[in-house]
Steps between C-alpha positions, in 0.01 A plus 500: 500500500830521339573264217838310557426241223835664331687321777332180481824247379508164578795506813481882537592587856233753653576728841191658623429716823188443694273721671279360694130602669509758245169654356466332202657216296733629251849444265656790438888558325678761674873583405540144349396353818183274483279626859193318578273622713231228695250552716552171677666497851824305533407228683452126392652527177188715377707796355702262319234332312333877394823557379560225326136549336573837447845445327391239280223694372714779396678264357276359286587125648358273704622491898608190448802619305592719761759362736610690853846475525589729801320742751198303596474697833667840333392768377768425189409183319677338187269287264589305258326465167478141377 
């Protein structure tokens, strides 16, 4: 897993693209984008929460401190770090 702890700052803003029903679980930092890949299906609010796990963990934070600001049925989301 990629470590984003670098970019863990109290009120950072964090856009991430979302794969979903993808092989494996994975965080990955591709042309300064942050892509997360979850093998959770889209439905229910279950990919969100994996990603939120996910995130935070690369992170180094807890989920908690992870805040969805925008794009809770996109592929594009926008999180917030509190």
């Amino acid at each position: 897993m990629t470590d984003l702890s670098s970019l863990a700052q109290p009120g950072a803003m964090l856009a991430v693209r979302v794969t979903p029903r993808a092989s494996r679980d994975r965080v990955v930092l591709e042309e300064g984008q942050i892509r997360i890949h979850v093998t959770c299906v889209p439905e229910d609010g279950k990919a969100n929460k994996a990603v939120v796990a996910l995130l935070a963990k690369a992170l180094g934070v807890a989920k908690t401190r992870l805040t969805l600001l925008r794009g809770a049925t996109s592929r594009d989301k926008l999180f917030r770090l509190d």
